[in-house]
C-alpha positions in Angstrom: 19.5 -5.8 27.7 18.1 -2.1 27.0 14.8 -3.3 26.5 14.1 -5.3 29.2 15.6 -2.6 31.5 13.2 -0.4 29.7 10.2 -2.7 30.3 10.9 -2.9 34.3 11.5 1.1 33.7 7.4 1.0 32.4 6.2 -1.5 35.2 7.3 0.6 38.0 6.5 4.5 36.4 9.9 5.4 35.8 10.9 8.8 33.9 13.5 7.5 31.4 14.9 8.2 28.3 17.1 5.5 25.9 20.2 6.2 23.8 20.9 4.0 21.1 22.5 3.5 17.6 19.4 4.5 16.1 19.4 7.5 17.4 20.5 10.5 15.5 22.8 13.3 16.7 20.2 16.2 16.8 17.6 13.5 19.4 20.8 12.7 21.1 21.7 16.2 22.3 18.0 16.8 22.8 18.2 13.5 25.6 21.1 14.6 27.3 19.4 17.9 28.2 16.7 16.5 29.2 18.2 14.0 31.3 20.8 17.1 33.0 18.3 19.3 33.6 16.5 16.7 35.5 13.2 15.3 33.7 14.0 12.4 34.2 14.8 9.8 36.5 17.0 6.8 34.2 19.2 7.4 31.1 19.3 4.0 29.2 22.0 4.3 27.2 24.5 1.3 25.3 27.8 1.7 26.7 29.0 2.1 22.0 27.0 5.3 21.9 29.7 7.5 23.5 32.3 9.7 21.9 29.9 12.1 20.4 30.6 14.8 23.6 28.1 12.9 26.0 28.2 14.5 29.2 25.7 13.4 31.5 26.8 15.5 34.6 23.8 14.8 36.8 23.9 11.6 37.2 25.8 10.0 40.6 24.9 6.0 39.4 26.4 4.4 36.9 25.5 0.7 36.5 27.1 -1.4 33.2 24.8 -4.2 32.9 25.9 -6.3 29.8 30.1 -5.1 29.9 31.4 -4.7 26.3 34.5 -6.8 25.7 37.0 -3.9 25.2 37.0 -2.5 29.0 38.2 0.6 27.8 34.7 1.4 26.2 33.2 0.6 29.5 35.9 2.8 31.4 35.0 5.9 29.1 31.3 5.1 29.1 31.5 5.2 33.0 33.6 8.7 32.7 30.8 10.3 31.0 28.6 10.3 33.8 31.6 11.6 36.1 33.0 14.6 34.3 32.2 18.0 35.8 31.5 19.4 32.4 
């Protein structure tokens, strides 16, 4: 689902970044910065990724697109984007 999101992301000019398993700890950190301090417009992430101290604090969206089938990962995934930091 992350990679067609991240194709319509292209097609329209979006400024986005993407969070996945293949992403290692030191890139991760690097993303969320980027993302908090604002340049960029979409944070891509998989709702699995979490637990590592993700705060995204400036975003006011969240949308879960594919939900996993333990709501509680999608609960916390969702809380990421709401904590004050």
């Amino acid at each position: 689902m992350l990679d067609i999101i991240e194709e319509v992301a292209s097609m329209h000019n979006f400024s986005y970044e993407r969070m996945d398993g293949n992403i290692n700890l030191k890139t991760r950190m690097e993303l969320i910065d980027k993302f908090n301090n604002e340049e960029c417009y979409l944070f891509l992430l998989t709702t699995r990724v979490g637990g590592l101290g993700i705060n995204l604090t400036s975003a006011n969206k969240v949308i879960i697109f594919d939900p996993d089938w333990n709501p509680m990962v999608d609960i916390q995934a969702t809380d990421r984007a709401l904590r004050i930091g």
